[in-house]
C-alpha positions as CSV (number, residue, x, y, z in Angstrom):
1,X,15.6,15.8,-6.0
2,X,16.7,12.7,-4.2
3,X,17.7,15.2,-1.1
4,X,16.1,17.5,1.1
5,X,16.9,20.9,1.2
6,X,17.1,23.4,4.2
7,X,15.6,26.1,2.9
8,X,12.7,24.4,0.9
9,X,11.5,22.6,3.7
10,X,10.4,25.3,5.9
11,X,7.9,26.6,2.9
12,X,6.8,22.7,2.4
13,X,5.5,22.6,6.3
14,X,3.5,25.6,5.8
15,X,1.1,23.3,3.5
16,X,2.1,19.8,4.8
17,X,0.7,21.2,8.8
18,X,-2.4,21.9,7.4
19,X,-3.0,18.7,6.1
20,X,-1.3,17.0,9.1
21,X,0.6,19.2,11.9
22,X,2.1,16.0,12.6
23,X,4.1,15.1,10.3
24,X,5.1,18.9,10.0
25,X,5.9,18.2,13.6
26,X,8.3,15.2,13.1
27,X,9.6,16.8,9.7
28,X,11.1,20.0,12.1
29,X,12.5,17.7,14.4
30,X,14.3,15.8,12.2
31,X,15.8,18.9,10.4
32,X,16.9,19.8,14.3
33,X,17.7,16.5,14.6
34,X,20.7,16.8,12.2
35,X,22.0,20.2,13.8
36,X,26.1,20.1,14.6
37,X,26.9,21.0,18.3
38,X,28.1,24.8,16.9
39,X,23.9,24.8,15.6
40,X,24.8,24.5,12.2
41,X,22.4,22.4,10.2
42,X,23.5,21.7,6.9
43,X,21.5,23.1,3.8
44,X,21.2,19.5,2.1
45,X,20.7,16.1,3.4
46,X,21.0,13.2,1.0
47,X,18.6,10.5,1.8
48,X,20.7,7.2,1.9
49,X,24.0,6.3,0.3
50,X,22.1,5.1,-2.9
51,X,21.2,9.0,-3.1
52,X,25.5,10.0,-3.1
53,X,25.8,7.4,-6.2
54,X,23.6,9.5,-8.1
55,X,25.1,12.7,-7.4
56,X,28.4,13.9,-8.1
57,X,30.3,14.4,-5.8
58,X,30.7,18.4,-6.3
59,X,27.7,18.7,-5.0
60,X,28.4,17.1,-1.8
61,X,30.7,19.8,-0.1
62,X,28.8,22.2,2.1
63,X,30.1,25.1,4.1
64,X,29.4,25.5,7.5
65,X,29.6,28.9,7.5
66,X,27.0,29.3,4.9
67,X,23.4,29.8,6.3
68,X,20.0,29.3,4.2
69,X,17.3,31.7,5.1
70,X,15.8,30.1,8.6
71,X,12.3,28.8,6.8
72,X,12.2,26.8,9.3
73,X,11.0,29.5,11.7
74,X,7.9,30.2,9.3
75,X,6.4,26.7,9.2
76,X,6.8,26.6,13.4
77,X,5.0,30.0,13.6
78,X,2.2,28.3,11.8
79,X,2.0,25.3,13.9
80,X,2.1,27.6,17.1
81,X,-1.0,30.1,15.4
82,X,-3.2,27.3,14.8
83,X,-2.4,25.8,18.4
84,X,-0.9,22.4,17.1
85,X,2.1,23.0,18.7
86,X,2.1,20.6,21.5
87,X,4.1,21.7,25.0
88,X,6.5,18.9,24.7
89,X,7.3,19.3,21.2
90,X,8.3,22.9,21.9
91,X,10.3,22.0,24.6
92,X,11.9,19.5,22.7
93,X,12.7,22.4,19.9
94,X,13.9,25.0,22.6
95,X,17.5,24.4,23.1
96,X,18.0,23.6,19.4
97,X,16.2,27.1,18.4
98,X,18.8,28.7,21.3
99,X,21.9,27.3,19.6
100,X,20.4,27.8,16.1
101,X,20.0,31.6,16.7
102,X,22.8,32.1,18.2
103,X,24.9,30.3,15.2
104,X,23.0,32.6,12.7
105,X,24.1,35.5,15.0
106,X,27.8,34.6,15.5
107,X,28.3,33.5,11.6
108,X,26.0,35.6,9.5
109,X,26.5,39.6,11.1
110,X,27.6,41.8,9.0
């Protein structure tokens, strides 16, 4: 796919950080990196405006109330285990994991 995905991402940095914990590392922050100020991060993200040409445009809507599993927190637990979680990189990720859970907690109770 000419896009990443959310949700597939987290299970891709639980092989990619054992090869190199820092690209997993950059990889994360990125995903973070595209979080809305409410601490939803949308479930696609299509890799250059060449990418949208290729895709219809269905596709393209996403719901911001719509949450994919938080994989994310898997491949993070794995860089933290194997201690190649740096300090700063963690405290880089802590707001963003604040505002994150508390957007799964406010949108996604049942």
């Amino acid at each position: 796919f000419a896009r990443g995905f959310l949700w597939d991402e987290g299970f891709h940095e639980l092989i990619i950080s054992r090869w190199d914990p820092a690209i997993s590392r950059d990889v994360i922050l990125h995903w973070f990196g595209l979080m809305q100020a409410d601490g939803w991060i949308p479930r696609e993200h299509f890799i250059g405006a060449e990418t949208r040409r290729r895709i219809e445009s269905r596709w393209w809507m996403q719901v911001e109330n719509h949450a994919n599993p938080p994989t994310l927190l898997l491949a993070l637990e794995t860089l933290i285990d194997e201690g190649n979680a740096p300090e700063d990189f963690l405290q880089c990720l802590y707001a963003k994991l604040e505002i994150w859970l508390h957007w799964f907690k406010r949108t996604q109770s049942s």
